[in-house]
N, CA, C and O atoms as a MOPAC input file, in Angstrom:
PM7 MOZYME 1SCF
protein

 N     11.29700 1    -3.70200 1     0.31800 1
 C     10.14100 1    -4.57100 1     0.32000 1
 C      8.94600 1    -3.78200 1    -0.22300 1
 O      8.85600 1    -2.55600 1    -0.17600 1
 N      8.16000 1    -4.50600 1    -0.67300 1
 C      7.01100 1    -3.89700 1    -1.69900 1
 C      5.90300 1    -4.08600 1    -0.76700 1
 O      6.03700 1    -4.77700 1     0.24400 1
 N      4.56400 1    -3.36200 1    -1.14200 1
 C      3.33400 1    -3.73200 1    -0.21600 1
 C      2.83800 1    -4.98400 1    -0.27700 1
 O      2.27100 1    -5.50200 1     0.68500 1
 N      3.01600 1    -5.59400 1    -1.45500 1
 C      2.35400 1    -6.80500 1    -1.90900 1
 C      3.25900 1    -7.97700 1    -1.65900 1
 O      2.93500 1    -9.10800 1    -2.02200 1
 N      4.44900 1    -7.70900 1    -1.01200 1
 C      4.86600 1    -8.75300 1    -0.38700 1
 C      4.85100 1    -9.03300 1     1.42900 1
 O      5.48200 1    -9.89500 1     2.04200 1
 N      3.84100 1    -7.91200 1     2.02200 1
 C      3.63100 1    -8.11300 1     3.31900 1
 C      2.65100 1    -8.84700 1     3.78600 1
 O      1.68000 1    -9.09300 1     3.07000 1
 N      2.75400 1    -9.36100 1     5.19100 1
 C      1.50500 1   -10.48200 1     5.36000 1
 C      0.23900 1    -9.58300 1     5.73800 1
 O      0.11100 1    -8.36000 1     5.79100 1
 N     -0.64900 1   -10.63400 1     5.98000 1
 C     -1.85300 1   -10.07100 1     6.84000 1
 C     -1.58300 1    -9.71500 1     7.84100 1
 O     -0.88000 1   -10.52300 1     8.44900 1
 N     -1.90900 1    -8.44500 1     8.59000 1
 C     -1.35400 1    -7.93900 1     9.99700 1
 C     -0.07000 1    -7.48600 1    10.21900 1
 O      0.15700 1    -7.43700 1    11.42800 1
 N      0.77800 1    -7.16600 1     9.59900 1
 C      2.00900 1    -6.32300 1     9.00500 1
 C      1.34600 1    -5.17600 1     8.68900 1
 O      0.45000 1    -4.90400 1     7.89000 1
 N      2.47100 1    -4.08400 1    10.11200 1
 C      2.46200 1    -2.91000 1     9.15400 1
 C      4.12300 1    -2.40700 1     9.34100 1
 O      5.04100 1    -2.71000 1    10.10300 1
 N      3.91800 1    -1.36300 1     8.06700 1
 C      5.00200 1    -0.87700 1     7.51500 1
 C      4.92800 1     0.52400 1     7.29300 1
 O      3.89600 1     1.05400 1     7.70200 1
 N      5.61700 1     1.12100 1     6.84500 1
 C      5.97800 1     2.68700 1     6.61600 1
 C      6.45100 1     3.02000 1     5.09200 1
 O      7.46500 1     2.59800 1     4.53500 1
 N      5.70800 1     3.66400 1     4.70000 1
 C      5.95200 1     4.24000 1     3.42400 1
 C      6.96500 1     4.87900 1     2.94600 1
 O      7.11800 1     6.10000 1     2.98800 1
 N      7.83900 1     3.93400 1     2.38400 1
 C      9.72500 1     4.84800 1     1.71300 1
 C      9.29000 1     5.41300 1     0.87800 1
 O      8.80600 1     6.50000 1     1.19200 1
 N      9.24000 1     5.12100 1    -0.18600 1
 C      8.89800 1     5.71000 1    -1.64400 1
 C      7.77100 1     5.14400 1    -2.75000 1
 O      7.65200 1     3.92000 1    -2.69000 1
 N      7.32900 1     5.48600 1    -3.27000 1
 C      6.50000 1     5.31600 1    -4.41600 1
 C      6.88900 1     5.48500 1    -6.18100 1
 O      6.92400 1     6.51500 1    -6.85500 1
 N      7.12200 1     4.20700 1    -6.54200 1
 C      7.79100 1     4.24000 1    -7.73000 1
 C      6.50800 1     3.97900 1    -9.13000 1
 O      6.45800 1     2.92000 1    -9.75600 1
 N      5.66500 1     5.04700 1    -9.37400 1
 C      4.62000 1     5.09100 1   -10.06900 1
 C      4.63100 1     6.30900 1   -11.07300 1
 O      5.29000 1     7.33200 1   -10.88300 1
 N      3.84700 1     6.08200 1   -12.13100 1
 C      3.41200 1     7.42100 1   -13.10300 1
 C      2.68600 1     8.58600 1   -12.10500 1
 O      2.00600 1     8.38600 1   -11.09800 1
 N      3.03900 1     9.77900 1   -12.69000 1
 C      2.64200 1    10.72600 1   -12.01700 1
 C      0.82500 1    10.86900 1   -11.75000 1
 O      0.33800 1    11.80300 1   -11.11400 1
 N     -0.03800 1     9.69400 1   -12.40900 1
 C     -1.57800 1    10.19000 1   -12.33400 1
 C     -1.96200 1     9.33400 1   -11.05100 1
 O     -2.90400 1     9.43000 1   -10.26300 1
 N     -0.59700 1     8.23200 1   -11.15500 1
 C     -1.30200 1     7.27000 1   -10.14600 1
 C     -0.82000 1     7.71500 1    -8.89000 1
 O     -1.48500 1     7.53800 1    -7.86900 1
 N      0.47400 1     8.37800 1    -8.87800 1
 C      1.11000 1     9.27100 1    -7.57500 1
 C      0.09900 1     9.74100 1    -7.34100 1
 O     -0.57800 1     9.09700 1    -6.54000 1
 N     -0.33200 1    10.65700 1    -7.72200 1
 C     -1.47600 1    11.49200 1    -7.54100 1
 C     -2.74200 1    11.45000 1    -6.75200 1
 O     -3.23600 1    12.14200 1    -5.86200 1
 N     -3.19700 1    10.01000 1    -7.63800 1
 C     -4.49500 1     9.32000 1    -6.82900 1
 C     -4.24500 1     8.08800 1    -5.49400 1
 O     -5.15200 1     7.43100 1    -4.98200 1
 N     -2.58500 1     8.00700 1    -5.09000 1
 C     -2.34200 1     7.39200 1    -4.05500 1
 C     -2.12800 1     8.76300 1    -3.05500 1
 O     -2.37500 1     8.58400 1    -1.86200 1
 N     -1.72900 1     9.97300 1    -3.43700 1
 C     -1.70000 1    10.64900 1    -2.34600 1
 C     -2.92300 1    11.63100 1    -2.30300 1
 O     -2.69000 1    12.60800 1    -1.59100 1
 N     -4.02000 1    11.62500 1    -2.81400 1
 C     -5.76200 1    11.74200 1    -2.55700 1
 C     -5.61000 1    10.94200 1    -1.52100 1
 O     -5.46200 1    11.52900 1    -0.44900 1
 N     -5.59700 1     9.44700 1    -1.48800 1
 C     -5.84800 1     9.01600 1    -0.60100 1
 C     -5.37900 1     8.62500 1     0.75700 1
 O     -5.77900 1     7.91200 1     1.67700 1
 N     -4.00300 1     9.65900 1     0.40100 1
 C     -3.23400 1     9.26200 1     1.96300 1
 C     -2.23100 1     8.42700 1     1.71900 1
 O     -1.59200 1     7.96700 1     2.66600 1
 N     -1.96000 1     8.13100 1     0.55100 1
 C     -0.46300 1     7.24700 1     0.13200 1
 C      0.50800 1     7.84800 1     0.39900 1
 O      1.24600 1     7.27500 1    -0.40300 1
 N      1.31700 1     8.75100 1     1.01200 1
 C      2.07600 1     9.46600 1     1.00700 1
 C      3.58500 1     9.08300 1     1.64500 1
 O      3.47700 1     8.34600 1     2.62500 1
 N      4.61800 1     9.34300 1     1.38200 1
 C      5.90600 1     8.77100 1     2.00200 1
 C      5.61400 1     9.66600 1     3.59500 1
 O      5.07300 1    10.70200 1     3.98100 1
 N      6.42200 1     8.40600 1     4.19800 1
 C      6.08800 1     8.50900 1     5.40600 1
 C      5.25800 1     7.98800 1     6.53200 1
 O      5.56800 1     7.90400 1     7.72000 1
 N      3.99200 1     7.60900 1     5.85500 1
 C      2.92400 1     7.51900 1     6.18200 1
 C      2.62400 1     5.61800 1     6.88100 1
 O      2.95700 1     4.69400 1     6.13900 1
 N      2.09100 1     5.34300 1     8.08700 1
 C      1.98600 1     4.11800 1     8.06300 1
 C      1.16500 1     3.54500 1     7.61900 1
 O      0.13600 1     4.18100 1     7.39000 1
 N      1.19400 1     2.08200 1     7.27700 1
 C      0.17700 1     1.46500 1     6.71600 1
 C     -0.60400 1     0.18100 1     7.53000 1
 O     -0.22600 1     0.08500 1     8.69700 1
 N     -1.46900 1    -0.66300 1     7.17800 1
 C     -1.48900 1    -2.41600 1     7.98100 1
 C     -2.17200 1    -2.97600 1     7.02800 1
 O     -3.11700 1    -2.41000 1     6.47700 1
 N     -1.82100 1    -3.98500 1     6.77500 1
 C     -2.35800 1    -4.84800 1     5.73800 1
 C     -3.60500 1    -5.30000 1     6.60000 1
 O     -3.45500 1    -5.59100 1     7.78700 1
 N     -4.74400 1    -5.34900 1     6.02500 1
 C     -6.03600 1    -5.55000 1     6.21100 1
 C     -6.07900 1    -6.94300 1     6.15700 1
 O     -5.89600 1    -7.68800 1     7.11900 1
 N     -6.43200 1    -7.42000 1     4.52000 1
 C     -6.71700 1    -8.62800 1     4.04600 1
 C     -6.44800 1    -8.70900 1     2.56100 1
 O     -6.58200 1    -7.76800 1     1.78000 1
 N     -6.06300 1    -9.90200 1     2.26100 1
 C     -6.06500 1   -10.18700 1     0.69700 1
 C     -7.14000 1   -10.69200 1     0.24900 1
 O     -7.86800 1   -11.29900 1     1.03500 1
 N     -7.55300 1   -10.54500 1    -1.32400 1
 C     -8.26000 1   -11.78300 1    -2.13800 1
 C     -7.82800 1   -12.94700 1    -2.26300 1
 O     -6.64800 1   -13.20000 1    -2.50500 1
 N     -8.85500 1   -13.91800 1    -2.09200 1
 C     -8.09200 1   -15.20300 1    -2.39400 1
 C     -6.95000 1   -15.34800 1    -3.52100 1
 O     -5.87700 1   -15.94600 1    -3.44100 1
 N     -7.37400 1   -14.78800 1    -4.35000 1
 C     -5.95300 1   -14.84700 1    -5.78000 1
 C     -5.08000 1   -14.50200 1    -5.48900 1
 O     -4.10500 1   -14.79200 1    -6.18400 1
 N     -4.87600 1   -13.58300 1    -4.15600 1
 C     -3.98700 1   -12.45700 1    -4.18000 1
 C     -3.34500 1   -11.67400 1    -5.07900 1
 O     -2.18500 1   -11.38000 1    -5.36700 1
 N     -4.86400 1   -11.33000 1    -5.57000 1
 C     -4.57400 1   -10.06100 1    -6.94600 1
 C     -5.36500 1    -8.82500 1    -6.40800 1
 O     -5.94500 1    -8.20400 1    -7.29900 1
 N     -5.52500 1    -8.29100 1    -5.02900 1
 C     -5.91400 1    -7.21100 1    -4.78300 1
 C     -5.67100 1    -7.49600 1    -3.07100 1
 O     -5.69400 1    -8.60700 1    -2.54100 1
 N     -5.45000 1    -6.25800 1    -2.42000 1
 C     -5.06800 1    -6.29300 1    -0.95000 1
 C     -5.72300 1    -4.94300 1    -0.49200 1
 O     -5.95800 1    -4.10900 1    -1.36700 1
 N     -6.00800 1    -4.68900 1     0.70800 1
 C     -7.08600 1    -4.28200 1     1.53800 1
 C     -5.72900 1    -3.72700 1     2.71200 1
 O     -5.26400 1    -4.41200 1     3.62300 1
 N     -5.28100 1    -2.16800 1     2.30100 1
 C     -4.03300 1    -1.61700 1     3.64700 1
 C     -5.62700 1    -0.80300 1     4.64200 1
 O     -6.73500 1    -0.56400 1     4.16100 1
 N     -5.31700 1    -0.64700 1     5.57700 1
 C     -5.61400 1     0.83200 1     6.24000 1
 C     -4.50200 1     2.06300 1     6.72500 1
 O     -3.74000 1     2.11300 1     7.69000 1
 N     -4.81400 1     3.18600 1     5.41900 1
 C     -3.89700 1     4.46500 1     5.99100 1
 C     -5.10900 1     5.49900 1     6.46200 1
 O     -6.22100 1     5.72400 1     5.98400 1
 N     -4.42800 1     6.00200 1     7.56300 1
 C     -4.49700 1     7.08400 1     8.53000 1
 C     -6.56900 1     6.71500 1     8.47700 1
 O     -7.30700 1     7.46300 1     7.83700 1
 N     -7.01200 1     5.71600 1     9.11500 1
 C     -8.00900 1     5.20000 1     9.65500 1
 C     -9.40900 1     5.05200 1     8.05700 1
 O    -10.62700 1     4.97800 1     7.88900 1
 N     -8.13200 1     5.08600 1     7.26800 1
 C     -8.68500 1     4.89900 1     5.56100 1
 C     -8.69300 1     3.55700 1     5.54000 1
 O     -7.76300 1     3.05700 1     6.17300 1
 N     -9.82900 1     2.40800 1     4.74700 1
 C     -9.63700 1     1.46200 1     4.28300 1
 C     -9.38000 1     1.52200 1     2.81000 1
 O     -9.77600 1     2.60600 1     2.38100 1
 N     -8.77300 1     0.63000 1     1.70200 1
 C     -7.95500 1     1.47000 1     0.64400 1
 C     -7.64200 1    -0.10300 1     0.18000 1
 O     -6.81900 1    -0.85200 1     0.70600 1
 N     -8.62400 1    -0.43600 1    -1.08000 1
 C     -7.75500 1    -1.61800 1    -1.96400 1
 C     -7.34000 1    -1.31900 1    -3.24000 1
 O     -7.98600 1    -0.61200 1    -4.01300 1
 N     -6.15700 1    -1.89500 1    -3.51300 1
 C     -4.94600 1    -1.83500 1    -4.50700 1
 C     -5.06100 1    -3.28000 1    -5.07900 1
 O     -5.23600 1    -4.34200 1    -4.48000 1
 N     -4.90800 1    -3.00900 1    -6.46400 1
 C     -4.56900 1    -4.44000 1    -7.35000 1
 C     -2.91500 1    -3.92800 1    -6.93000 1
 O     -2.24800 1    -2.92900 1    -6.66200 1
 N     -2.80400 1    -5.89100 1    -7.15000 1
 C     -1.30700 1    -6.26500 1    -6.59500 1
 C     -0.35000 1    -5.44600 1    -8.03500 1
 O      0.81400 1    -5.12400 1    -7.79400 1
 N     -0.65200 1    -5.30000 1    -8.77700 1
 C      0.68200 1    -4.42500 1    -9.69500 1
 C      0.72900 1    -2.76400 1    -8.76500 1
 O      1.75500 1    -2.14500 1    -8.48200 1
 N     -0.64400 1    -2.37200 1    -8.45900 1
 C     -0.17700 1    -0.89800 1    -7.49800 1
 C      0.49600 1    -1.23500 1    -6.13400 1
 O      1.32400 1    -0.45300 1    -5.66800 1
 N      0.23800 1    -2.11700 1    -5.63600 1
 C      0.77200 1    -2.63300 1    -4.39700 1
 C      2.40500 1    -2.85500 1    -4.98600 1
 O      3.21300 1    -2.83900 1    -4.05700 1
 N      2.83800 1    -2.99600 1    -5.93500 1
 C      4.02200 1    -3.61600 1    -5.98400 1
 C      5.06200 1    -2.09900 1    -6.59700 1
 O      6.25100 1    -2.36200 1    -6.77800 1
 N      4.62900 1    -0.65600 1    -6.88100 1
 C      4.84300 1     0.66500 1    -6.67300 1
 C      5.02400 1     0.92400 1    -5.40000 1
 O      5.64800 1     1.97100 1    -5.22800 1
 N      4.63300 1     0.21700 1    -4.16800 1
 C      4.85500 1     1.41600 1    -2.98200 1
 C      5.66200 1     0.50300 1    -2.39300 1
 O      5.36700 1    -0.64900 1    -2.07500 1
 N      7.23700 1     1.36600 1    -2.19400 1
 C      8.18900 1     0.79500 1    -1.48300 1
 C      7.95900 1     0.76900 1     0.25000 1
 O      7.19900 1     1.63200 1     0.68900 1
 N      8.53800 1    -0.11100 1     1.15600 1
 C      7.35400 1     0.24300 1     2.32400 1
 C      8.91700 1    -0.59900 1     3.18300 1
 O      9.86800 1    -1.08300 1     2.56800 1
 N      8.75100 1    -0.55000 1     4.71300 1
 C      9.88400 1    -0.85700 1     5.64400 1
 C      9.04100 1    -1.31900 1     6.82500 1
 O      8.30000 1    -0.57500 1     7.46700 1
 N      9.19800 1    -2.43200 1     7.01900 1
 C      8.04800 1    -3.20300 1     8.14200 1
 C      8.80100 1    -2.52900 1     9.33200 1
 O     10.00700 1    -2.37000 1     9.52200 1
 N      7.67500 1    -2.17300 1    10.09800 1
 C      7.33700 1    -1.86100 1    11.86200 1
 C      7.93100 1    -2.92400 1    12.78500 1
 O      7.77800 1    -2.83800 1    14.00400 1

């Protein structure tokens, strides 16, 4: 399951991250890291951007980066 297919108030755990190495990079600056839990915050109405909190980080992703982080609901 992908991030961008979890609801509001779902959280999950970070399997893997299937991204280019700049964007690996700037997801684990911010605490993207395998392993790591997540909770879906809130979406945009379009649901073309989503709102996780990692490790007491708030953190929005357009839905194509959301759809890189492989994730295993709680």
């Amino acid at each position: 399951m992908r991030v961008s297919q979890l609801k509001k108030g779902e959280k999950a755990t970070i399997l893997s991250i299937d991204a280019p190495k700049v964007l690996r990079e700037r997801f684990n600056s911010l605490g993207i890291i395998v392993g790591e839990e997540l909770l879906v915050k809130h979406y945009s109405w379009a649901k073309k951007s989503i709102e996780i909190e990692v490790s007491q980080t708030l953190i929005i992703l357009r839905d194509e980066e959301a759809d890189k982080i492989e994730v295993v609901v709680k």
